[in-house]
TORLO-101874 format. One record per atom (N, C-alpha, C, CB): x, y, z. Coordinates in steps of 0.2 Angstrom, whole numbers, padded with zeros to 4 digits, always signed. Glycine has a CB too. Example, Ala and Ser with C-alpha at 12.3 -4.5 7.8 and 13.67 -1.06 7.14 Angstrom:
% TORLO-101874
+0066-0028+0039;+0062-0022+0039;+0066-0016+0039;+0057-0022+0045;+0064-0011+0035;+0068-0005+0036;+0064+0000+0039;+0070-0003+0029;
% end
This chain:
% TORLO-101874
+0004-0006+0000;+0000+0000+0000;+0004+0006+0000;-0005+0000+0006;+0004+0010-0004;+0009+0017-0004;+0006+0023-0002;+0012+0019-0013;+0006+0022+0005;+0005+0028+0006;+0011+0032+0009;-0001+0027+0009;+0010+0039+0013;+0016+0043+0013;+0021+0040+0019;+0014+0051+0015;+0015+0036+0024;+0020+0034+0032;+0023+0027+0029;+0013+0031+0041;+0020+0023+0021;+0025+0018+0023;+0030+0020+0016;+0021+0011+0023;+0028+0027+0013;+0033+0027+0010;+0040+0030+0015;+0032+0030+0004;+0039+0033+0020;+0044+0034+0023;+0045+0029+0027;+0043+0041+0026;+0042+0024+0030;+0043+0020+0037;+0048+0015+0031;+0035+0016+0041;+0048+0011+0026;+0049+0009+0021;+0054+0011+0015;+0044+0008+0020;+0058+0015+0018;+0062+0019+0014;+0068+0016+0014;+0062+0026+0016;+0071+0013+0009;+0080+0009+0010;+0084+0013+0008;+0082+0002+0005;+0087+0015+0015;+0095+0016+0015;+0102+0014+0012;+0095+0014+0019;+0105+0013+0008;+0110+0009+0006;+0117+0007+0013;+0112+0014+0000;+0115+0002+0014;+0120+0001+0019;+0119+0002+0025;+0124+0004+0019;+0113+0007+0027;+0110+0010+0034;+0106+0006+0036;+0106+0018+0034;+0102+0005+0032;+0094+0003+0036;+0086+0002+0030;+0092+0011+0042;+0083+0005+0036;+0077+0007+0032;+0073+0011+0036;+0073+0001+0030;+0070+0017+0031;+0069+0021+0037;+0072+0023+0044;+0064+0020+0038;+0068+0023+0051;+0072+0024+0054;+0076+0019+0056;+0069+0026+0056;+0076+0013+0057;+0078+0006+0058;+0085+0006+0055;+0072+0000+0055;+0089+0007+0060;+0096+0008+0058;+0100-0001+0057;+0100+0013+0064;+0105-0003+0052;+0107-0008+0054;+0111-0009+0060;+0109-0011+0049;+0113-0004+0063;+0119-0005+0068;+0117-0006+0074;+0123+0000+0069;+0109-0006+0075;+0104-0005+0081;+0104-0011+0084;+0096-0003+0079;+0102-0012+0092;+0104-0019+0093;+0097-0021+0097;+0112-0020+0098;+0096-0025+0100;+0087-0027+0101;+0086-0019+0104;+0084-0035+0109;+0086-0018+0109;+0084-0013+0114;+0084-0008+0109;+0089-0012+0120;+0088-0007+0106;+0086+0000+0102;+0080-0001+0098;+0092+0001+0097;+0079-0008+0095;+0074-0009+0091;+0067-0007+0093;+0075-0015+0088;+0069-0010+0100;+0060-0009+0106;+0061-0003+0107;+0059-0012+0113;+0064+0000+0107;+0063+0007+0110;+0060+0013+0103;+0072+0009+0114;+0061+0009+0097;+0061+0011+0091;+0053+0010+0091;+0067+0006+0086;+0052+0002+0090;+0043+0001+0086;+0042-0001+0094;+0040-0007+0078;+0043-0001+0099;+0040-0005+0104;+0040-0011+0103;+0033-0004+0104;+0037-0016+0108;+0039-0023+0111;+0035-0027+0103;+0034-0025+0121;+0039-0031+0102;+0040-0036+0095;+0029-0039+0095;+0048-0046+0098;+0027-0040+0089;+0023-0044+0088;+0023-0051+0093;+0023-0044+0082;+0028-0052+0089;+0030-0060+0091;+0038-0062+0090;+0025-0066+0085;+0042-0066+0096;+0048-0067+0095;+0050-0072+0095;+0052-0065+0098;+0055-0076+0089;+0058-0081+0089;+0064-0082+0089;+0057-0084+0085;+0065-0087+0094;+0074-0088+0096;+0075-0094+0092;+0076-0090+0105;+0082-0096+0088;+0083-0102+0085;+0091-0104+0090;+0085-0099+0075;+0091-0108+0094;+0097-0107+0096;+0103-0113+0093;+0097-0108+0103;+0100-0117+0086;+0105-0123+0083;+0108-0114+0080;+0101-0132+0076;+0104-0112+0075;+0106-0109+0070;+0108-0100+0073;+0101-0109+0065;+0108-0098+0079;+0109-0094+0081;+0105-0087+0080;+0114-0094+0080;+0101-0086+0080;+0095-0078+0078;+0091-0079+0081;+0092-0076+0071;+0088-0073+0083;+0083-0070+0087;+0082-0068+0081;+0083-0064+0095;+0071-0068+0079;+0069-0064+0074;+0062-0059+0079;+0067-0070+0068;+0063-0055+0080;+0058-0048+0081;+0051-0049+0075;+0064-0038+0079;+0047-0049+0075;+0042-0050+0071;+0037-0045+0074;+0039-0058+0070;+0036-0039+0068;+0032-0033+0069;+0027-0034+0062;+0037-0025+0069;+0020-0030+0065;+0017-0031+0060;+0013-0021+0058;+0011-0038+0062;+0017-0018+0053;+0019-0011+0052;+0013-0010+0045;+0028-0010+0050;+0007-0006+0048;+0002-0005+0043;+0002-0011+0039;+0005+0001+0037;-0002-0016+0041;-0001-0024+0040;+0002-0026+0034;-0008-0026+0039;+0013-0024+0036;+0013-0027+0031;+0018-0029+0039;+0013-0024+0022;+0021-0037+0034;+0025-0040+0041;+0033-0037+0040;+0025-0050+0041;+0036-0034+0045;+0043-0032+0045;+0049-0040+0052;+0043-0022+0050;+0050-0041+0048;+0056-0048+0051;+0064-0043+0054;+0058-0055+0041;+0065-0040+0059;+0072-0039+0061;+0074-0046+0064;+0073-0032+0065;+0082-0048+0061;+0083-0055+0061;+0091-0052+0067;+0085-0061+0050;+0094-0056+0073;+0097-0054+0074;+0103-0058+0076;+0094-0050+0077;+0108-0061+0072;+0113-0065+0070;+0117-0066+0076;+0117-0061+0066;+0118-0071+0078;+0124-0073+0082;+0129-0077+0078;+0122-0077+0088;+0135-0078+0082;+0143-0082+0078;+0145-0084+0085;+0149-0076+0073;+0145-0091+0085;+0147-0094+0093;+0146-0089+0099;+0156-0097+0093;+0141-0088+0098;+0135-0086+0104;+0137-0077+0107;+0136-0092+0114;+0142-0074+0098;+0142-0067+0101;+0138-0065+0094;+0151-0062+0102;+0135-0056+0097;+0129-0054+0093;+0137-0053+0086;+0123-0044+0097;+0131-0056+0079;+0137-0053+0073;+0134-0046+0070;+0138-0059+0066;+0128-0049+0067;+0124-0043+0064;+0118-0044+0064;+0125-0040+0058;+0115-0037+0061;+0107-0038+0059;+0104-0039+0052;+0104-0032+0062;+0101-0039+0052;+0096-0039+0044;+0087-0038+0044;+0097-0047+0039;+0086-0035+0040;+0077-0032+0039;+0076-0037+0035;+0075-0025+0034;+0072-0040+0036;+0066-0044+0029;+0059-0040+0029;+0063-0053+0031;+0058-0039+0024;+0050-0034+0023;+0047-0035+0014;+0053-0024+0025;+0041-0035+0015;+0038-0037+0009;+0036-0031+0003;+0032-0041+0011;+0038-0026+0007;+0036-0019+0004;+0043-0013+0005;+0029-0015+0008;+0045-0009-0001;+0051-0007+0001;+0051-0003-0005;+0056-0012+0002;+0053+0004-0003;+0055+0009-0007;+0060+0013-0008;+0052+0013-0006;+0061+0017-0017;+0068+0019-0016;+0065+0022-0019;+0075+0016-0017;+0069+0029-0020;+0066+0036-0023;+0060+0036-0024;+0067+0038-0029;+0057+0031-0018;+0048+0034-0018;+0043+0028-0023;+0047+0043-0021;+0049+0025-0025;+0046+0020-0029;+0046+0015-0026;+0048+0020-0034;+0037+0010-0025;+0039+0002-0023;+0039-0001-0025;+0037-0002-0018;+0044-0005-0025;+0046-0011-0030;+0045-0017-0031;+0052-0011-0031;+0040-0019-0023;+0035-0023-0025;+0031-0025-0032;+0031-0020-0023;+0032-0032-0033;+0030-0034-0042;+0034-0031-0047;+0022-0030-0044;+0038-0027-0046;+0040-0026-0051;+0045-0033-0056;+0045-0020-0048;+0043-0033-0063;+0046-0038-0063;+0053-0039-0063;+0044-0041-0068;+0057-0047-0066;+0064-0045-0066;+0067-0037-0070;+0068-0051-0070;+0068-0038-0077;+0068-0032-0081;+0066-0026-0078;+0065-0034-0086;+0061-0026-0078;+0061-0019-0076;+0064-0015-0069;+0054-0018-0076;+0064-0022-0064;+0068-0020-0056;+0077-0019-0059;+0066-0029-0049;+0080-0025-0062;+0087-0022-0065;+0087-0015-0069;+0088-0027-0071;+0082-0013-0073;+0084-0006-0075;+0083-0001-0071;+0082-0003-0082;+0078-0003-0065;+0079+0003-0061;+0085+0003-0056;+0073+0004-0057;+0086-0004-0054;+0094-0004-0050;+0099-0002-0055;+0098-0012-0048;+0100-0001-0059;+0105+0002-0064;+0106+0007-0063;+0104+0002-0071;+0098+0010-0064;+0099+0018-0061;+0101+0021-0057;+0095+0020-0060;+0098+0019-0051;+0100+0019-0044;+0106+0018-0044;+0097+0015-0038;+0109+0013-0045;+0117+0013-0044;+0121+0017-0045;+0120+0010-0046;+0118+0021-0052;+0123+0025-0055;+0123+0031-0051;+0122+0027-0063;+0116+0033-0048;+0114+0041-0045;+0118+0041-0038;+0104+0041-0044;+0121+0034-0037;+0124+0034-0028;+0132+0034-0032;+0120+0024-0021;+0135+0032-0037;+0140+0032-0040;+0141+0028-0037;+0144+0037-0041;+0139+0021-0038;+0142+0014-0035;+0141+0010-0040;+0139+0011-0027;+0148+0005-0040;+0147-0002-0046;+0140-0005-0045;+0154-0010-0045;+0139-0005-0050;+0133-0009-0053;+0133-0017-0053;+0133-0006-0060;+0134-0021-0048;+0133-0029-0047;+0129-0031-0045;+0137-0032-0045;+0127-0039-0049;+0122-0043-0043;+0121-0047-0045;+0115-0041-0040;+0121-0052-0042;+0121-0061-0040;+0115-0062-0040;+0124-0065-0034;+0113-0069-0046;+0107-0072-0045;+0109-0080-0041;+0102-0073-0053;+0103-0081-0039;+0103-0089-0036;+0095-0091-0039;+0104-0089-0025;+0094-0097-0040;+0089-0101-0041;+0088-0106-0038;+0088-0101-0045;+0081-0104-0034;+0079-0112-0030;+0072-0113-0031;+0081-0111-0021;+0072-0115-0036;+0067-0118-0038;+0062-0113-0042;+0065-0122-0032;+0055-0109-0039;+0053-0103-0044;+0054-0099-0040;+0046-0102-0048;+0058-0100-0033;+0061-0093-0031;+0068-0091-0035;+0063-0093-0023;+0069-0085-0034;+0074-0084-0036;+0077-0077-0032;+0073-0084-0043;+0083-0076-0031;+0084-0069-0026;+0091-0065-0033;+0089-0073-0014;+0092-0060-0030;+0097-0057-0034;+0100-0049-0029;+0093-0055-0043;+0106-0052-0028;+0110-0049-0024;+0115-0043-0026;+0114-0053-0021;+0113-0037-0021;+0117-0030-0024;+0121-0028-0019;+0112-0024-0026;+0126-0031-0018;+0132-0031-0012;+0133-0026-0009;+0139-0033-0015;+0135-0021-0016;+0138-0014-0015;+0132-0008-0010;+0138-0011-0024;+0126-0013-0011;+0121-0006-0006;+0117-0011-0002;+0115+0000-0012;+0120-0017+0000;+0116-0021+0005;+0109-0021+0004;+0117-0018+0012;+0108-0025+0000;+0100-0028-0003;+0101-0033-0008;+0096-0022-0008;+0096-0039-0004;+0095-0042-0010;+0087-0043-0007;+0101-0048-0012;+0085-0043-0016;+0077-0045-0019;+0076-0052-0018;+0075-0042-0027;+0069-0055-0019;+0068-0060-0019;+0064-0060-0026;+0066-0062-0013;+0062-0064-0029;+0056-0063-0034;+0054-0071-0035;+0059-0058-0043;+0046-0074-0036;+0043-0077-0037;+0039-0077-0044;+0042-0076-0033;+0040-0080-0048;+0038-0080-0055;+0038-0074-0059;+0033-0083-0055;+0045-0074-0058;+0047-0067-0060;+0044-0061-0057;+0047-0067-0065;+0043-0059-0051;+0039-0054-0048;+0042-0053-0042;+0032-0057-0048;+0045-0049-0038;+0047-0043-0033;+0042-0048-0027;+0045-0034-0035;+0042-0050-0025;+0041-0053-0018;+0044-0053-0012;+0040-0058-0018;+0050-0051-0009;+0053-0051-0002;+0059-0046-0005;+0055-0059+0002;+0063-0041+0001;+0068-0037+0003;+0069-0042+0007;+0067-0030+0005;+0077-0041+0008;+0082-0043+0014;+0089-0037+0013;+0086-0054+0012;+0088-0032+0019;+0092-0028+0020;+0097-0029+0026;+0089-0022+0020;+0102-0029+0023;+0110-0029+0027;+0116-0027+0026;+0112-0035+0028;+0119-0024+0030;+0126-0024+0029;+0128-0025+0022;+0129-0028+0032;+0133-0022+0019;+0136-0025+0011;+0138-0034+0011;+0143-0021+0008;+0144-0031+0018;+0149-0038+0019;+0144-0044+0020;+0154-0037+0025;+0137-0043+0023;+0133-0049+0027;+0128-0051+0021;+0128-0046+0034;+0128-0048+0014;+0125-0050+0009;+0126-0059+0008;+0127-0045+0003;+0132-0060+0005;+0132-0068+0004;+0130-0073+0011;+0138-0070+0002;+0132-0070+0017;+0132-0074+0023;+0126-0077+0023;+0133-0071+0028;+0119-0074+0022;+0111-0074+0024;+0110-0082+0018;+0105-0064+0020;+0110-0082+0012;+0111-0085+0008;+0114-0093+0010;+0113-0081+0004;+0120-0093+0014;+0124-0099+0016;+0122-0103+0022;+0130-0098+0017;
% end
């Protein structure tokens, strides 16, 4: 839904965040941020706490990383997500590649990204500005915002 609170609540950062939601934020900050989680899931084989908010009913996932039981980083999963005010929700492949073209060039950063296929999902990774898309029969379905360096990690 595009309206003005989620185009700002839902605004991507390169490298930062999203909106206000900073990636360097750590739980406490995050509560203090949206208030106390929808719902929380601890994984302790695989190490994350996931914060599950439900923001103008769309779901926001802050995933929060451990590495032999110290915090490493964080990452956003969200189903709606804007850049110059544009959401890029549905957008298909093609058309979401020439607007990342765009955008890259306007931030004066290389222009790369990695596809993976798993089956009719398919994700495609933009290192340089900590994002990668998801898309579903060819179609924009899920954000995953992190760090540059933490882009391939999410994936392994």
């Amino acid at each position: 839904m595009q309206t003005q609170d989620n185009i700002k609540f839902f605004n991507f950062i390169p490298n930062i965040g999203l909106g206000n939601i900073k990636l360097s934020y750590k739980k406490n900050d995050i509560i203090k941020l949206l208030g106390k989680p929808n719902e929380v899931f601890h994984d302790k084989e695989l190490e994350y706490t996931n914060f599950i908010y439900n923001v103008n009913n769309i779901e926001l996932n802050i995933f929060f990383q451990y590495k032999d039981k110290k915090y490493d980083y964080m990452s956003i999963h969200v189903s709606e997500l804007f850049i110059n005010k544009n959401c890029l929700f549905n957008y298909t492949k093609t058309k979401l590649l020439k607007f990342m073209e765009r955008y890259h060039k306007e931030l004066n950063v290389k222009f790369e990204f990695y596809f993976t296929k798993d089956g009719i999902e398919e994700s495609i990774e933009f290192k340089n500005i900590g994002l990668m898309i998801w898309l579903e029969k060819n179609k924009v379905c899920n954000f995953i915002i992190t760090q540059c360096s933490q882009c391939s990690r999410i994936l392994s």
